[in-house]
C-alpha positions in Angstrom: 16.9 2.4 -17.2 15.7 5.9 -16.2 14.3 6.5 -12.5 10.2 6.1 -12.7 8.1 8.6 -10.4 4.5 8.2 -9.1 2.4 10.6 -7.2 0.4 8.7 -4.3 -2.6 11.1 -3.2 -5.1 11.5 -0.5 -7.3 13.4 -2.8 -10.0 14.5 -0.4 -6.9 16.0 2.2 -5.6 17.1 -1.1 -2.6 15.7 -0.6 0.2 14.4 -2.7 3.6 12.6 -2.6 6.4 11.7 -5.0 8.0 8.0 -4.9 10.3 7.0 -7.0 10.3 3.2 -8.5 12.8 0.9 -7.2 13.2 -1.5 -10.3 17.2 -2.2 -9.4 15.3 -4.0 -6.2 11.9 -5.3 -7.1 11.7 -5.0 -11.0 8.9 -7.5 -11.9 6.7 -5.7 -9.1 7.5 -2.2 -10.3 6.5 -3.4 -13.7 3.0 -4.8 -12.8 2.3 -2.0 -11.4 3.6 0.7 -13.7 1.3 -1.2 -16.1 -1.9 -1.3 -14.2 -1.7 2.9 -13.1 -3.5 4.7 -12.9 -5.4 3.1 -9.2 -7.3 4.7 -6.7 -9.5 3.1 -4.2 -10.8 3.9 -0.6 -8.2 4.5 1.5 -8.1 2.0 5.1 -5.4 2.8 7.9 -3.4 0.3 9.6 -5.3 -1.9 12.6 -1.5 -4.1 13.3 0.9 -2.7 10.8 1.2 1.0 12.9 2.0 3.6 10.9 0.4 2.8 7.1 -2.4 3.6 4.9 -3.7 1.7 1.9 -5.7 0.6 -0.6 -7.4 -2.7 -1.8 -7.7 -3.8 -5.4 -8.1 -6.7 -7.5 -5.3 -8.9 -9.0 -3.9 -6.7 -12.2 -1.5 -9.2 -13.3 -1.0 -12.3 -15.0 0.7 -14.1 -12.5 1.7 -12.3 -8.8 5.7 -10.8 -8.3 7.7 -13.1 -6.4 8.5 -11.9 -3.0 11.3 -9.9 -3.6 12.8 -6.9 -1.8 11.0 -8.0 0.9 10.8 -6.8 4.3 8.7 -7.0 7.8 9.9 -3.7 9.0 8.8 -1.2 6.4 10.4 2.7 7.2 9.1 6.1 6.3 8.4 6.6 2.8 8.1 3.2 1.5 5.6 1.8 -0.7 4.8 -2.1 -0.4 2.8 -4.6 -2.5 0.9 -7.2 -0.6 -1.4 -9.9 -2.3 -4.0 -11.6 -0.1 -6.3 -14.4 -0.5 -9.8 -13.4 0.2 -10.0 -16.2 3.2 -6.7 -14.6 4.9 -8.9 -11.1 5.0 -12.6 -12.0 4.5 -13.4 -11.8 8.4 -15.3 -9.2 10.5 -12.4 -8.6 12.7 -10.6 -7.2 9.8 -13.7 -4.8 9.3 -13.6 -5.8 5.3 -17.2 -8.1 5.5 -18.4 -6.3 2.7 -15.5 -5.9 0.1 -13.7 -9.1 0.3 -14.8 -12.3 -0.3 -13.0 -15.9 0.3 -11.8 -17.3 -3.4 -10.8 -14.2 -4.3 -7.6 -12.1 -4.4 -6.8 -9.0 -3.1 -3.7 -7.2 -4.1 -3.1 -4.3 -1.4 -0.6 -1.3 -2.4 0.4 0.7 0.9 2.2 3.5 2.0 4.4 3.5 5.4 4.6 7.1 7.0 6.6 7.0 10.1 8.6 4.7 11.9 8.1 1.7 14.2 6.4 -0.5 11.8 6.0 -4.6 12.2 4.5 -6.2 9.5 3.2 -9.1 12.2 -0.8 -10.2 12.6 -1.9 -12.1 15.3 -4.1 -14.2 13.5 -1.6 -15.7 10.4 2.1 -14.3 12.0 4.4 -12.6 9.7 3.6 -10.5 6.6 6.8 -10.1 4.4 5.6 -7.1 1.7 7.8 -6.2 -1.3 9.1 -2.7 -1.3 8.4 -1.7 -4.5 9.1 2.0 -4.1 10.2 5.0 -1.9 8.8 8.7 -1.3 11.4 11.1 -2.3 9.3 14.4 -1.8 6.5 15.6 0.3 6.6 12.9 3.2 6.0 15.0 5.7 2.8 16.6 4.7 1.5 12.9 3.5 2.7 11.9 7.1 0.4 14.6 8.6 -2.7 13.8 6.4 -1.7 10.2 7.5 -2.0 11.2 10.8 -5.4 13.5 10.4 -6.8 10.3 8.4 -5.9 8.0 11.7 -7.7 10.9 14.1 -10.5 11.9 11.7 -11.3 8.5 10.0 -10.7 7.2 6.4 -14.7 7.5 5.2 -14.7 9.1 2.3 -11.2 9.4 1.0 -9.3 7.9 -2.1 -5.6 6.7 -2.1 -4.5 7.1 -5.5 -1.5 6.3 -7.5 -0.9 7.7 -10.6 2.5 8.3 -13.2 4.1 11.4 -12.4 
């Protein structure tokens, strides 16, 4: 199989990034979501994770990937796929009272940007994700929009994935 690209924006910062698909590592997880892009949703910055930014949506596929390519120590430039029950996120301290909802499903695509990352929360302990993908180009720009976004705040801007 040919190597798959998507663009992952901050289109507000007017910023984009090129990942490329890792389907030798996590090839049911690159499929679902090849299949559901475009996506774009508001964009939330890490609280425990460190160094991330993300987006929420709902489930897109039939069934969720297995856990595979899994890691609790994501590094620059790689993309993860978490699914969440609404009861594991569907609590004030998570600052998500009015988008999530227990009995429901939230599938969470992210982005890592810099190092030092622990994919551990206080609350449920650790939180494998599947790396589904890794930036080849424009990291460091994305890293400073990252940055900006932590500093400034996320109201008002979209993460967006889209084919390339």
């Amino acid at each position: 199989m040919a190597d798959r690209f998507i663009e992952v924006s901050l289109v507000k910062r007017d910023v984009t990034c090129t990942a490329r698909l890792l389907d030798d590592r996590a090839p049911i997880t690159c499929a679902t979501v090849w299949d559901a892009l475009p996506l774009s949703g508001d964009v939330y910055h890490a609280k425990y994770a460190r160094n991330e930014i993300y987006a929420l949506f709902p489930p897109f596929a039939e069934t969720e990937p297995p856990l595979e390519n899994p890691t609790v120590t994501p590094i620059p430039g790689d993309l993860c796929y978490f699914a969440f029950a609404g009861t594991e996120l569907g609590t004030k301290s998570y600052g998500y009272d009015r988008e999530v909802r227990a009995g429901t499903t939230l599938v969470d695509l992210a982005l890592f940007y810099e190092r030092n990352n622990l994919l551990l929360n206080g609350d449920v302990g650790w939180i494998p994700g599947i790396v589904w993908g890794q930036v080849v180009d424009g990291l460091d720009a994305m890293a400073e929009a990252c940055n900006d976004l932590w500093r400034s705040g996320a109201a008002g801007e979209t993460l967006s994935f889209r084919r390339a």
